[in-house]
N, C-alpha and C positions, 0 to 999 in steps of 0.2 A: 923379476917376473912374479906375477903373484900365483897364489897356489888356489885351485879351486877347490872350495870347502869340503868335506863330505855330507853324502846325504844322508839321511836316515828315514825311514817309511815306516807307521805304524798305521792300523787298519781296524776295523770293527764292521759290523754289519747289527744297526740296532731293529728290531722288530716293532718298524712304524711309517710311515708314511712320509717320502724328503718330504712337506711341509712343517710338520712337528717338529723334526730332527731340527731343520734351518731353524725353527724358532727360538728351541731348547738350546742348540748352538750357540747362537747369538743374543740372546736376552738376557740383561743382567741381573734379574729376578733368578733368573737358571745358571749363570755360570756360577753365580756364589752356590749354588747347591751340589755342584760335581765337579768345578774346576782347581784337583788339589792329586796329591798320589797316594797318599795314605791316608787313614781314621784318623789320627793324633795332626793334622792337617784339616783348613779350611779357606774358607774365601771369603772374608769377611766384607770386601769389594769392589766392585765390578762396574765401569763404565762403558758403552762402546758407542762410538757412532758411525756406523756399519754404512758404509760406501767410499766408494775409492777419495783417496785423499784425507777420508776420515782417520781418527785417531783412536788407540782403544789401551783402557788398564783395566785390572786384575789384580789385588792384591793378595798372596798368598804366605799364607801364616801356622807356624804350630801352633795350634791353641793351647800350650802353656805359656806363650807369650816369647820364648828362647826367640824365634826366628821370625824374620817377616821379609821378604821382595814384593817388586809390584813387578808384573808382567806385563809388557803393552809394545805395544808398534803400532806404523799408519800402513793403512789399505792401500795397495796399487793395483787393486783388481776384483772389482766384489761382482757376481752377476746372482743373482738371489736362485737358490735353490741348486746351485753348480757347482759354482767356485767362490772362494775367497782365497786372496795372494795378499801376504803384506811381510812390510820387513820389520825384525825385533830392532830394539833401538840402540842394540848392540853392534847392529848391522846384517845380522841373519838374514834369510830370506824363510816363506814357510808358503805350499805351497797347501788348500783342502778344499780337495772333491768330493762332491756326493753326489752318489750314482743312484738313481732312484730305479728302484725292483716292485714298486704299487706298495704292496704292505710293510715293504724291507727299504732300508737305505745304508749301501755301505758306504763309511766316509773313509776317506785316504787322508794321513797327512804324511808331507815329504816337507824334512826340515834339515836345515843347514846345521851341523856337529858345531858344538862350540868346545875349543881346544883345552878345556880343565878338567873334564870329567872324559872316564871311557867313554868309547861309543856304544857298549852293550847297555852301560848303566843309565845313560840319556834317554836310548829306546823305551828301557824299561820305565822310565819313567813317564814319559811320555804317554805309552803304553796302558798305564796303572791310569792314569786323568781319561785314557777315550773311554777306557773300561768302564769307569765312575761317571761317566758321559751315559753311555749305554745303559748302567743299570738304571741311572735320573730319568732316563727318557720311559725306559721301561716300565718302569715302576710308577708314575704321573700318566 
């Protein structure tokens, strides 16, 4: 019997408009500018082709060079301005809404634990990238 993953939810509410936010989201001009958890971290590159069946990377780095992954999964659920669902290619799932307020858009994401790291510390990290989501959007 297999075991069902845990989940984990992190959340933000950036102060702009879902059509920004979705672009900011999804543009890889923008994810290289905020998709990382620390300062001594960066994105040096960023692909996505954004609709279901689509595939997407991320490559995330310390920039003294010690460290690099790429991040990606394919889309099984894109509706623009809502949702995006896609699975990592780990096999995760990730699930992110965005709830449009007119000036304000909170986004949700609920992602599947992967079993090396606590679950506090994944949050947190995860967490530290919407936050740096948030201030990119804000801040542009």
């Amino acid at each position: 019997m297999e075991t069902q993953a845990q989940k984990i939810t992190v959340e933000t509410t950036v102060n702009a408009p879902v059509g920004k936010v979705w672009e900011y989201f999804n543009a890889p001009e923008h994810i290289k500018q905020w998709c990382f958890a620390a300062d001594d971290w960066h994105a040096p590159f960023s692909e996505n082709d954004l609709k279901t069946g689509g595939k997407f990377t991320t490559t995330m780095a310390a920039k003294d060079g010690s460290f690099s992954f790429d991040f990606g999964g394919v889309y099984s659920n894109v509706v623009p301005e809502s949702l995006i669902e896609y699975g990592m290619t780990d096999g995760r799932t990730v699930k992110v809404t965005f709830e449009d307020h007119g000036d304000s858009t909170t986004v949700t994401e609920v992602f599947d634990a992967e079993q090396t790291n606590p679950a506090d510390m994944q949050k947190a990290g995860w967490q530290a990238i919407l936050d740096n989501f948030k201030k990119h959007v804000e801040a542009n």
